[in-house]
N, CA, C and O atoms as a GROMACS GRO file, in nm:
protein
  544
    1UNK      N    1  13.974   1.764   8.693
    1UNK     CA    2  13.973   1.620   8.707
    1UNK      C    3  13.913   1.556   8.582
    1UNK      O    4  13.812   1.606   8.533
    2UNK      N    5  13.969   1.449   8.528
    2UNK     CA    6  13.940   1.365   8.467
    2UNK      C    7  13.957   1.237   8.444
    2UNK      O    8  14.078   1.214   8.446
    3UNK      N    9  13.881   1.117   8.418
    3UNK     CA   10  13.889   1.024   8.423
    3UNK      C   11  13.937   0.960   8.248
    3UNK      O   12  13.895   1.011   8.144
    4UNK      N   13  14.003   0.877   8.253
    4UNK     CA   14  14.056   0.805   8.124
    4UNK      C   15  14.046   0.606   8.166
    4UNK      O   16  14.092   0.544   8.263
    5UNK      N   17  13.983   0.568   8.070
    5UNK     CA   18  13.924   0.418   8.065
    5UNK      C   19  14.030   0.370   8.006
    5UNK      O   20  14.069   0.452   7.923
    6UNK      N   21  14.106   0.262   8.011
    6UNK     CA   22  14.198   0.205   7.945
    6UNK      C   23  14.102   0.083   7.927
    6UNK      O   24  14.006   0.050   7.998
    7UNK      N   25  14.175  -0.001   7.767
    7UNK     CA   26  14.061  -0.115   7.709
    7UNK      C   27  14.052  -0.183   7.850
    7UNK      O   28  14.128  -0.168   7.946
    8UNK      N   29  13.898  -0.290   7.830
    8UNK     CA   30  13.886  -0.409   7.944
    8UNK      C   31  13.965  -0.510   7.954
    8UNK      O   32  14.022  -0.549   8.056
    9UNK      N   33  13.971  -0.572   7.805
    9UNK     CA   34  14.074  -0.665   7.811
    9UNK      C   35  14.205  -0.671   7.711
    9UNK      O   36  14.230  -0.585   7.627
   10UNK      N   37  14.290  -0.798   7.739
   10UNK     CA   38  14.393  -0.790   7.655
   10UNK      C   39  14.401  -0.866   7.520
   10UNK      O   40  14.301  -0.903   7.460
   11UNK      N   41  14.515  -0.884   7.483
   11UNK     CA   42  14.510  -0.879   7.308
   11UNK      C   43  14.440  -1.089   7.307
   11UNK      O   44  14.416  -1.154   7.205
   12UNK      N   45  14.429  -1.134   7.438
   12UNK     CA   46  14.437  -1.246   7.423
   12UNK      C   47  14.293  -1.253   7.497
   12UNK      O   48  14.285  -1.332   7.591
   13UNK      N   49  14.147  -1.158   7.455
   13UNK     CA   50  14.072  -1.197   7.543
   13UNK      C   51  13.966  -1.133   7.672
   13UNK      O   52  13.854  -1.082   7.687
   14UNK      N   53  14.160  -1.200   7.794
   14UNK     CA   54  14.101  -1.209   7.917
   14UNK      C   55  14.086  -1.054   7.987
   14UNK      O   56  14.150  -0.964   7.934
   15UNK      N   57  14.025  -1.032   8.073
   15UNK     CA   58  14.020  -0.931   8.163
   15UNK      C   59  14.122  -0.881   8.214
   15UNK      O   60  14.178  -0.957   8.294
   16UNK      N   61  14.190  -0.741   8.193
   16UNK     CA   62  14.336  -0.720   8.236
   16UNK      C   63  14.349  -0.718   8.383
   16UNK      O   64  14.261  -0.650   8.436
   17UNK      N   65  14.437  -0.772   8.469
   17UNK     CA   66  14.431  -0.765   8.610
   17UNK      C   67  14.489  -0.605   8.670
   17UNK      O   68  14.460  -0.567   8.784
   18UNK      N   69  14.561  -0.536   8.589
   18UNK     CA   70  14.547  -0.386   8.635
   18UNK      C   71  14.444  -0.334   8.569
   18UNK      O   72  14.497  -0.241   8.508
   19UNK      N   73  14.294  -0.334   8.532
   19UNK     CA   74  14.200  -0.287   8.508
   19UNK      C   75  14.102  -0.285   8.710
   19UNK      O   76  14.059  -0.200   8.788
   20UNK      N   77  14.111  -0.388   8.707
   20UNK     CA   78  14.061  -0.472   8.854
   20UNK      C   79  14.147  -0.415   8.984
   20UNK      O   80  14.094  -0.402   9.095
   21UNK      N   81  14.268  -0.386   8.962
   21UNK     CA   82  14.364  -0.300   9.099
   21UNK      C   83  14.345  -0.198   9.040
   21UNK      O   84  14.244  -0.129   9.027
   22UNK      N   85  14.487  -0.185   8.988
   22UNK     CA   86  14.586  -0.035   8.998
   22UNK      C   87  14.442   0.098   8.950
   22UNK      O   88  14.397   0.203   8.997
   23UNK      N   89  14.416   0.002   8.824
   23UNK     CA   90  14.310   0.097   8.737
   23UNK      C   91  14.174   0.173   8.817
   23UNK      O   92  14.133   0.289   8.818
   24UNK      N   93  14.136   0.070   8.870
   24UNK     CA   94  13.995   0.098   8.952
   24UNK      C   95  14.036   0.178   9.084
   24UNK      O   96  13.978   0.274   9.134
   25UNK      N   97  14.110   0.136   9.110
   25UNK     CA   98  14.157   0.211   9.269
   25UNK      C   99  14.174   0.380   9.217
   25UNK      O  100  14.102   0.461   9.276
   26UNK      N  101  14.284   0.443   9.087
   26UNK     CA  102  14.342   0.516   9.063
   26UNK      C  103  14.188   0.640   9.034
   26UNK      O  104  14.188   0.758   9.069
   27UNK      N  105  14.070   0.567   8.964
   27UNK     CA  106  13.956   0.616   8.923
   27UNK      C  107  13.877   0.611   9.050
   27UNK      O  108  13.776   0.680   9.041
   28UNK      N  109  13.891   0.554   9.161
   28UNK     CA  110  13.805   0.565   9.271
   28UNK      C  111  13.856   0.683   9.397
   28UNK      O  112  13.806   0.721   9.503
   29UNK      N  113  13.957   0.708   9.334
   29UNK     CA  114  14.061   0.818   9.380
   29UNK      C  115  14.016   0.916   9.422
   29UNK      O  116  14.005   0.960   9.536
   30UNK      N  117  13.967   0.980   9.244
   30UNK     CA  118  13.924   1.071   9.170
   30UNK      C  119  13.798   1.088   9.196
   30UNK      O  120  13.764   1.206   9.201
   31UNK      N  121  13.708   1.003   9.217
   31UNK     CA  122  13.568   1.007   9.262
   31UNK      C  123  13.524   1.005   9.428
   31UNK      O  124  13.411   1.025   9.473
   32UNK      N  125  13.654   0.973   9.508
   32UNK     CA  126  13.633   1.019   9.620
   32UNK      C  127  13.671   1.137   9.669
   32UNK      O  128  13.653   1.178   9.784
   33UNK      N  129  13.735   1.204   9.560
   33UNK     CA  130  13.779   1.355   9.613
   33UNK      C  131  13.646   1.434   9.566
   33UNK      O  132  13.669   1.553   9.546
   34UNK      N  133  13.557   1.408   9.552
   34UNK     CA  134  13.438   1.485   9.521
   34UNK      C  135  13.290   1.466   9.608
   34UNK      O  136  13.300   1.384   9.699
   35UNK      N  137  13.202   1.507   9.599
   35UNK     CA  138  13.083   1.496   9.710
   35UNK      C  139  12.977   1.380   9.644
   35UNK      O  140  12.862   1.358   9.683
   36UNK      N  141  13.049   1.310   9.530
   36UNK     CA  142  12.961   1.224   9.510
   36UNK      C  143  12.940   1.094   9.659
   36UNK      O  144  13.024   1.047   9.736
   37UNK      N  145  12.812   1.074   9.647
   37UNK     CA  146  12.786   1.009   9.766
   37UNK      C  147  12.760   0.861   9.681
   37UNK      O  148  12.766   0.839   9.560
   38UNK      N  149  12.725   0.756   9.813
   38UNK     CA  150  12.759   0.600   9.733
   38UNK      C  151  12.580   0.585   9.675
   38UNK      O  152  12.566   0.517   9.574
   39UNK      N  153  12.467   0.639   9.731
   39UNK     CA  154  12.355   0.626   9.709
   39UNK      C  155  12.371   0.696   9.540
   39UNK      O  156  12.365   0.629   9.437
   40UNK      N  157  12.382   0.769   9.545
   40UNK     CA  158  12.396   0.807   9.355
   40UNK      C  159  12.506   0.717   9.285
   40UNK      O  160  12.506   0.738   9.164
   41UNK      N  161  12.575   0.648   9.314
   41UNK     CA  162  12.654   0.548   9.211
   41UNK      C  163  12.582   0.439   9.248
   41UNK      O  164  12.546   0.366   9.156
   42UNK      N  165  12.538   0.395   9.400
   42UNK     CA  166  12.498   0.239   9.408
   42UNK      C  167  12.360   0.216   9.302
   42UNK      O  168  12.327   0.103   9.265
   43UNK      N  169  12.292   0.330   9.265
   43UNK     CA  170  12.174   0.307   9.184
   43UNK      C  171  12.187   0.317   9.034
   43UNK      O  172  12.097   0.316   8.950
   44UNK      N  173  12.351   0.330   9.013
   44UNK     CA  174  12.355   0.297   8.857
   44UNK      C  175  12.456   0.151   8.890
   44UNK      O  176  12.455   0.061   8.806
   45UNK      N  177  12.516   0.141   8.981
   45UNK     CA  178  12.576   0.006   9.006
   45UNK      C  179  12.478  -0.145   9.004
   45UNK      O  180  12.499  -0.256   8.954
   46UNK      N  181  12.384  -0.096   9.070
   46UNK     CA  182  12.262  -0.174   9.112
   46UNK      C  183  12.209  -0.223   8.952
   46UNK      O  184  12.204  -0.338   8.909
   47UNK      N  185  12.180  -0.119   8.893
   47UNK     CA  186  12.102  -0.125   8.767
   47UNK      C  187  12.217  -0.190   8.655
   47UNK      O  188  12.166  -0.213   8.545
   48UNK      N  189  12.313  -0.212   8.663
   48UNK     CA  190  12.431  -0.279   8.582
   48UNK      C  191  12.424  -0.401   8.621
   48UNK      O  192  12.404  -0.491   8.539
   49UNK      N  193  12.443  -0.434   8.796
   49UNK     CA  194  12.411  -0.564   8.802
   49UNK      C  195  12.268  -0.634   8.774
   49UNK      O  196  12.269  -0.757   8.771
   50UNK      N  197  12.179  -0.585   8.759
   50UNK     CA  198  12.072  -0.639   8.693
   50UNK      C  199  12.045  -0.683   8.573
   50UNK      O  200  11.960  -0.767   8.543
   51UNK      N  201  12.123  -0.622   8.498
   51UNK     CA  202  12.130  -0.642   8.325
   51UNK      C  203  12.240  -0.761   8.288
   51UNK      O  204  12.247  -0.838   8.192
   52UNK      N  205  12.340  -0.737   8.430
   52UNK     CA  206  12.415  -0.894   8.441
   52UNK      C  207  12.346  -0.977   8.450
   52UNK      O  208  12.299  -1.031   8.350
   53UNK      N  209  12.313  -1.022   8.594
   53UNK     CA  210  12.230  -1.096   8.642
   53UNK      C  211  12.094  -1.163   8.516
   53UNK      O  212  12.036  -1.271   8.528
   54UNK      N  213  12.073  -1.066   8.412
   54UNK     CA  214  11.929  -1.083   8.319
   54UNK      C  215  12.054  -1.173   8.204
   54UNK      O  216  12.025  -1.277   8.144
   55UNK      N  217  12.129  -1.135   8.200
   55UNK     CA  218  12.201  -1.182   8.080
   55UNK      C  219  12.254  -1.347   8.130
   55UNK      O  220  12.239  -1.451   8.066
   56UNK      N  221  12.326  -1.326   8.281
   56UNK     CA  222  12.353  -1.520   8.305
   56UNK      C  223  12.213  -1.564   8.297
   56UNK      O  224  12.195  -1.662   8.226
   57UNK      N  225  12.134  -1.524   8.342
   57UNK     CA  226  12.004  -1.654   8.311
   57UNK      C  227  11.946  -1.631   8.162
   57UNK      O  228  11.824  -1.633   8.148
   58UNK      N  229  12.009  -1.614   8.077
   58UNK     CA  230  11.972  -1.634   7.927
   58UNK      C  231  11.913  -1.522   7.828
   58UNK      O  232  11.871  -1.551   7.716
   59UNK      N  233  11.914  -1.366   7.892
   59UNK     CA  234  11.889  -1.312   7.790
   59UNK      C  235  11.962  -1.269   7.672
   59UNK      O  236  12.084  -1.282   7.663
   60UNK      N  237  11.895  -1.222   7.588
   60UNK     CA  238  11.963  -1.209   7.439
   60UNK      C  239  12.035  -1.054   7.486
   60UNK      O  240  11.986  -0.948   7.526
   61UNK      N  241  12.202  -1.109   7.454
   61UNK     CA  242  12.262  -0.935   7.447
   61UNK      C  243  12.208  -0.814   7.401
   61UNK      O  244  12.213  -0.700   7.449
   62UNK      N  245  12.152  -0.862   7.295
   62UNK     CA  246  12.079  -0.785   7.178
   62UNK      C  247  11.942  -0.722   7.215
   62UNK      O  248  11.882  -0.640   7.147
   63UNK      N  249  11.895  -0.784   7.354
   63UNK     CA  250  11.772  -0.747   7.466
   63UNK      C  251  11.878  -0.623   7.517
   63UNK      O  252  11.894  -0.517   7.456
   64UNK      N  253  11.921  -0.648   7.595
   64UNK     CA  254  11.978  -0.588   7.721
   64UNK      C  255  12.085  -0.494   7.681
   64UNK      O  256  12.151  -0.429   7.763
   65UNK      N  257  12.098  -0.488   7.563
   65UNK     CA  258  12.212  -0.396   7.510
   65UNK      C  259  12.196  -0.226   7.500
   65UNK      O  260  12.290  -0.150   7.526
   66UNK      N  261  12.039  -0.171   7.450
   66UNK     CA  262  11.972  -0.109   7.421
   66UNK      C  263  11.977  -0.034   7.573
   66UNK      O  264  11.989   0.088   7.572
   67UNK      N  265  11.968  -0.103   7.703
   67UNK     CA  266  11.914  -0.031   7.765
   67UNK      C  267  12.079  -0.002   7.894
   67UNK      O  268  12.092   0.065   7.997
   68UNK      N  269  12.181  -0.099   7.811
   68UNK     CA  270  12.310  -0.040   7.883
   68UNK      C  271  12.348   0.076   7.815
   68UNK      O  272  12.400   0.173   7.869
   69UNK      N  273  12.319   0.064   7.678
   69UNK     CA  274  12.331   0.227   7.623
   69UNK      C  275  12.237   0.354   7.676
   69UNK      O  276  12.215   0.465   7.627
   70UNK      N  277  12.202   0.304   7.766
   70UNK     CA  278  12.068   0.399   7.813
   70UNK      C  279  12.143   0.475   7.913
   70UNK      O  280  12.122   0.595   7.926
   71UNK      N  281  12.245   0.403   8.000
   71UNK     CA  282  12.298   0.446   8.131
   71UNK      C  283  12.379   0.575   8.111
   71UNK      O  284  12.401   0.646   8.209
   72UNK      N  285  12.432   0.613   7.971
   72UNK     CA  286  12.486   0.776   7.956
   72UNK      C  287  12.355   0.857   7.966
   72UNK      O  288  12.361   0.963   8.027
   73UNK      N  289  12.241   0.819   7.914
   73UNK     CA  290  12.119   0.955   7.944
   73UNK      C  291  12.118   1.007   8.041
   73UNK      O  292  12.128   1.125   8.072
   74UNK      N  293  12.092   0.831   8.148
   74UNK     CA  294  12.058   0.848   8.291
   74UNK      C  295  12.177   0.925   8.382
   74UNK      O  296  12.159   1.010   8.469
   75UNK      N  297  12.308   0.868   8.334
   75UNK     CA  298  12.428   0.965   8.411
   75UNK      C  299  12.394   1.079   8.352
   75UNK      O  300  12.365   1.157   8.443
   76UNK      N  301  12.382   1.131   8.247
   76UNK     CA  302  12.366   1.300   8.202
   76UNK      C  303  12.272   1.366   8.302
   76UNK      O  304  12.295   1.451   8.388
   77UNK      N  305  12.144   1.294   8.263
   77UNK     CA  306  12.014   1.353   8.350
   77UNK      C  307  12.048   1.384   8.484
   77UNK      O  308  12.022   1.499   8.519
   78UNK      N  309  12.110   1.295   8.584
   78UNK     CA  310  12.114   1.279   8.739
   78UNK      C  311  12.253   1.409   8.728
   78UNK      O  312  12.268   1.474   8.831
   79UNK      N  313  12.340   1.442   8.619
   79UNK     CA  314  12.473   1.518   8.631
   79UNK      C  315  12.369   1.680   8.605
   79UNK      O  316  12.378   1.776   8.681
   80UNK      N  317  12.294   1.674   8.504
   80UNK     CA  318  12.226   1.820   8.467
   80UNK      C  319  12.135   1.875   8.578
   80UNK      O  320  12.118   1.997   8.587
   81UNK      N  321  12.059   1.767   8.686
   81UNK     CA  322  11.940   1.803   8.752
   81UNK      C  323  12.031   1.870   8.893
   81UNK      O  324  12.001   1.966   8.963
   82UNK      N  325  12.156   1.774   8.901
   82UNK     CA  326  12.160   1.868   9.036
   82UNK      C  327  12.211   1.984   9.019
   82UNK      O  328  12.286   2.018   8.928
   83UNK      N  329  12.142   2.093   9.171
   83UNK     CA  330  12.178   2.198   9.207
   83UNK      C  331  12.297   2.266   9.277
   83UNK      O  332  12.321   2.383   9.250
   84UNK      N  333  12.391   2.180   9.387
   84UNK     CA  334  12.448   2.171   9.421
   84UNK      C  335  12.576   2.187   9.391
   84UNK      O  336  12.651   2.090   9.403
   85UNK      N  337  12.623   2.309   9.348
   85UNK     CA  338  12.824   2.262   9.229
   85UNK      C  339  12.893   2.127   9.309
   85UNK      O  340  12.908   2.011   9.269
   86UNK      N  341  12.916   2.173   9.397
   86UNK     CA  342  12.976   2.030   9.474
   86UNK      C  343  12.983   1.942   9.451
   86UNK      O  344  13.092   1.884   9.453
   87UNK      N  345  12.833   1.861   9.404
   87UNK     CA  346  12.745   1.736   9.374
   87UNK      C  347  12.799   1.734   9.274
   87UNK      O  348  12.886   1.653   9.244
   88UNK      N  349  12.751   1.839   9.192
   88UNK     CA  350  12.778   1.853   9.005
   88UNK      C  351  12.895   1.814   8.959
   88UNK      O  352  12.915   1.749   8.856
   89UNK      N  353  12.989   1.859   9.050
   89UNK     CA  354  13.137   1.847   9.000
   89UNK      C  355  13.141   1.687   9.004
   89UNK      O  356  13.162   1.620   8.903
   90UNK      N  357  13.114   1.628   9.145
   90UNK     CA  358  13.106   1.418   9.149
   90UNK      C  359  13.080   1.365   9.013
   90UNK      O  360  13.129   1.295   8.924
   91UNK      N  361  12.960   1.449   9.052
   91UNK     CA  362  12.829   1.338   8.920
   91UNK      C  363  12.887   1.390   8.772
   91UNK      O  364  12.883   1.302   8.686
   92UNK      N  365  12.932   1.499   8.734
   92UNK     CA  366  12.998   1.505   8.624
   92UNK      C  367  13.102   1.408   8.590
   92UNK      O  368  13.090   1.354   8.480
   93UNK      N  369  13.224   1.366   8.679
   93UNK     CA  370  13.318   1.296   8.677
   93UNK      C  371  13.228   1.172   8.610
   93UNK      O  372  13.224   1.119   8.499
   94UNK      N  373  13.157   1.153   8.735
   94UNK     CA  374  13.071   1.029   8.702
   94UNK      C  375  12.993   0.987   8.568
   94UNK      O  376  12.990   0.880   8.506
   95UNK      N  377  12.940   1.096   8.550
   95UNK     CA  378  12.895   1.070   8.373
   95UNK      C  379  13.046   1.050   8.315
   95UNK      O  380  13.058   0.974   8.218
   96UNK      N  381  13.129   1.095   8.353
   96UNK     CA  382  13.236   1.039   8.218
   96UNK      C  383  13.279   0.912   8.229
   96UNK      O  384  13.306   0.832   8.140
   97UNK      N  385  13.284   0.896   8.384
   97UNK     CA  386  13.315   0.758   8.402
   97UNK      C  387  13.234   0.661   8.317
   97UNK      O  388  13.279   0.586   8.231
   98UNK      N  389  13.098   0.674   8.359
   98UNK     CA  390  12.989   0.554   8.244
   98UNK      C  391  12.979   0.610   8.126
   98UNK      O  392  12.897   0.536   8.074
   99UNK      N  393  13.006   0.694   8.044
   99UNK     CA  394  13.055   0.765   7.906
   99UNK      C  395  13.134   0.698   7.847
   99UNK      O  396  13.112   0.654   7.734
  100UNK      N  397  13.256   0.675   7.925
  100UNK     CA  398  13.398   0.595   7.846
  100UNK      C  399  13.366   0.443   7.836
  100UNK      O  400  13.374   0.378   7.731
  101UNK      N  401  13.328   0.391   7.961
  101UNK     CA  402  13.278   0.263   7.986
  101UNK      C  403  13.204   0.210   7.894
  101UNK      O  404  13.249   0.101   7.858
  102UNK      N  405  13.098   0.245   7.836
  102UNK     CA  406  12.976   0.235   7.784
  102UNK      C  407  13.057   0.264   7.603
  102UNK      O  408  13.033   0.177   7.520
  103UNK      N  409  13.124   0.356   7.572
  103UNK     CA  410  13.185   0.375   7.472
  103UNK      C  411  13.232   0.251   7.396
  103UNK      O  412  13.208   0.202   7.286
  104UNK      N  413  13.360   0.201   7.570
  104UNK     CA  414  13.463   0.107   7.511
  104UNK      C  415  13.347  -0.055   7.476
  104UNK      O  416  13.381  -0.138   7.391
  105UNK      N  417  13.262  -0.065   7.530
  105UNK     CA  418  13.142  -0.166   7.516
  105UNK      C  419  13.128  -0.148   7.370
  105UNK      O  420  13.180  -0.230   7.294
  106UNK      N  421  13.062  -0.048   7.327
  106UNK     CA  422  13.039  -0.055   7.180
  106UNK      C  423  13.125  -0.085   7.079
  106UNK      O  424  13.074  -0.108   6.970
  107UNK      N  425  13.298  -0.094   7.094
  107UNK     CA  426  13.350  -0.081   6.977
  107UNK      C  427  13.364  -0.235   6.900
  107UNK      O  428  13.423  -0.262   6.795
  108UNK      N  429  13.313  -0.295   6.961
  108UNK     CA  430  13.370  -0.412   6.886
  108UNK      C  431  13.254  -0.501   6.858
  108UNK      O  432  13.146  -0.460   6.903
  109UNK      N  433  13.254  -0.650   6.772
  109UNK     CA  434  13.136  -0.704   6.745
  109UNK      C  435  13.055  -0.767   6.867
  109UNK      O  436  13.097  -0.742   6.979
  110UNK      N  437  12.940  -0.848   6.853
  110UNK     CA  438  12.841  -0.860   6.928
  110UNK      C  439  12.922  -0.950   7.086
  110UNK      O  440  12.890  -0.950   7.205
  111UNK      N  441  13.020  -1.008   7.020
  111UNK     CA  442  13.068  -1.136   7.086
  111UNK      C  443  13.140  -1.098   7.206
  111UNK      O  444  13.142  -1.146   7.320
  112UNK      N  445  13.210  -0.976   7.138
  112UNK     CA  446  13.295  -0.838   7.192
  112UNK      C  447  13.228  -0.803   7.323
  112UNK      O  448  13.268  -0.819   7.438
  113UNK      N  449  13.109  -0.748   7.274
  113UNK     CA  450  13.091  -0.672   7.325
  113UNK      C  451  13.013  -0.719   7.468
  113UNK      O  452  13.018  -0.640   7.562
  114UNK      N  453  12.960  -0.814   7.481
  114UNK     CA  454  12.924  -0.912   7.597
  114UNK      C  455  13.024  -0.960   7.696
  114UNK      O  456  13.009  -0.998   7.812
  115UNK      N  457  13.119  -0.948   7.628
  115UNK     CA  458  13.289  -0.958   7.689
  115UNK      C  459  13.313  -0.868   7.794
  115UNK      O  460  13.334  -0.869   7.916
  116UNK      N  461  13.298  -0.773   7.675
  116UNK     CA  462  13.365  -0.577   7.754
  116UNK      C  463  13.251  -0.555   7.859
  116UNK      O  464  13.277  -0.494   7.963
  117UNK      N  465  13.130  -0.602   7.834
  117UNK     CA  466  13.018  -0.562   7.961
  117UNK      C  467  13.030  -0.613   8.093
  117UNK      O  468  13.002  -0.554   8.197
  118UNK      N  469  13.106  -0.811   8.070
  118UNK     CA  470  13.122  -0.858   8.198
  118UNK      C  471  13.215  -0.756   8.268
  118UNK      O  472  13.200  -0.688   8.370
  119UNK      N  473  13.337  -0.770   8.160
  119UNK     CA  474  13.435  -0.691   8.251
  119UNK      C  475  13.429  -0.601   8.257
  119UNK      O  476  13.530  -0.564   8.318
  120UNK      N  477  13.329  -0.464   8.216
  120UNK     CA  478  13.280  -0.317   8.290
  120UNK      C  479  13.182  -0.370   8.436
  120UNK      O  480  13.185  -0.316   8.547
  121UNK      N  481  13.125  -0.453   8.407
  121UNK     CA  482  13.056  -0.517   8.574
  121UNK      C  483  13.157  -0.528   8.629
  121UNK      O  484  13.164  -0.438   8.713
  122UNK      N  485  13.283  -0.618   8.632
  122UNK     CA  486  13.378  -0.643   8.773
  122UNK      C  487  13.456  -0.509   8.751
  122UNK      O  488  13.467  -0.444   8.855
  123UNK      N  489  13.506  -0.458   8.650
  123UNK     CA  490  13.540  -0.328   8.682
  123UNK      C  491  13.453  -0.204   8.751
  123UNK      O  492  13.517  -0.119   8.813
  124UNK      N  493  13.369  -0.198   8.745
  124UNK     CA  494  13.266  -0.129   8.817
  124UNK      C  495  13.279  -0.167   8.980
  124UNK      O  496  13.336  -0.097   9.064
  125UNK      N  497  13.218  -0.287   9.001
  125UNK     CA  498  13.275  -0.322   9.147
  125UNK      C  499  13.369  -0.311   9.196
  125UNK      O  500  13.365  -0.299   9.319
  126UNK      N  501  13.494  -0.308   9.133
  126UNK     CA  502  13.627  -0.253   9.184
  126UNK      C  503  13.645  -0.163   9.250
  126UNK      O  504  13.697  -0.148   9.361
  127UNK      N  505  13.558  -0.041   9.116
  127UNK     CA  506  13.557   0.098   9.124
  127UNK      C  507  13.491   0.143   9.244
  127UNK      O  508  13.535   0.236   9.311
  128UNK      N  509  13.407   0.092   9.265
  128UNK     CA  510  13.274   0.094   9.391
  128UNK      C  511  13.359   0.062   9.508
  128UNK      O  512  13.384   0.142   9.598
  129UNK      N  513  13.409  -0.078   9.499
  129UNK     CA  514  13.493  -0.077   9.642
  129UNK      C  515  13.549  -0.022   9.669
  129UNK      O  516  13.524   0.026   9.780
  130UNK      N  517  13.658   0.017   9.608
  130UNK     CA  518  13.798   0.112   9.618
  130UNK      C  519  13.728   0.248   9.672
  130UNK      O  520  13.770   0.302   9.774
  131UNK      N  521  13.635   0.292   9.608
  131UNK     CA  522  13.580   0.469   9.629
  131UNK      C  523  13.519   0.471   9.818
  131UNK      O  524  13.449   0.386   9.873
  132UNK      N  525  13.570   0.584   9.869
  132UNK     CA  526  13.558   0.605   9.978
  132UNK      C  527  13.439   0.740   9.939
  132UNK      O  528  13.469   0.860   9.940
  133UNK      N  529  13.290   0.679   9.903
  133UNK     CA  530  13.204   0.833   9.893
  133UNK      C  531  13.155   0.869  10.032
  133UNK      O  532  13.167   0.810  10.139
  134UNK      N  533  13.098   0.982   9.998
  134UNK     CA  534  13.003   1.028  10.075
  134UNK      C  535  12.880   0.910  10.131
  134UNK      O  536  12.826   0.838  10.047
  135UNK      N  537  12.840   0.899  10.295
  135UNK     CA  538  12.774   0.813  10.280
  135UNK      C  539  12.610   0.913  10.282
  135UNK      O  540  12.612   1.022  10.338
  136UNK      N  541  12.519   0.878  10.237
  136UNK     CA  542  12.349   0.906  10.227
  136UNK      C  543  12.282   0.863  10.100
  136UNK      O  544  12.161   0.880  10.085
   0.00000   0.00000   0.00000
């Protein structure tokens, strides 16, 4: 299994609307055929919407940027610690998932890249809805 990120948005901008269906559903697929449960994604979901949430009430991208690049450690760490293959196999997917995500954020300038973060937040929620995990 593997997951592949297609860009957030299009040549004009906006947020692609098969990023938000076809895309998120097709990747929530893939992450429900595994033992990842919703308590290990809702706590990197959680922690994304916070850095949203910090950014509409006025923080500097350039604050909050540092520590969305942080979220591949934290997926590595939570993918290396468990014991479980089962688990491992989820949470691996899952680090690639916020791997690519987090990637496509960086490639472009500052203006860019505040862009690509909203729309990795509603793409994220997509992803979240669509996924049928494990519940605990």
């Amino acid at each position: 299994m593997t997951i592949h990120v297609k860009e957030f948005l299009d040549s004009d901008g906006f947020i692609r609307a098969e990023l938000l269906d076809r895309e998120a559903s097709e990747i929530a697929d893939e992450l429900s055929k595994t033992n990842l449960s919703t308590h290990q994604v809702r706590k990197f979901y959680d922690e994304v919407k916070q850095y949203k949430t910090r950014l509409d009430k006025g923080d500097d991208f350039k604050k909050i940027f540092p520590l969305i690049l942080m979220l591949k450690s934290k997926a590595k760490y939570a993918f290396s610690k468990e014991k479980d293959n089962k688990k491992k196999d989820g949470l691996k997917l899952f680090y690639e998932f916020i791997c690519q995500n987090i990637e496509k954020i960086k490639e472009e300038d500052a203006k860019d890249k505040k862009e690509k973060f909203d729309a990795f937040c509603l793409f994220f929620e997509a992803v979240y809805g669509f996924a049928n995990l494990k519940k605990n």
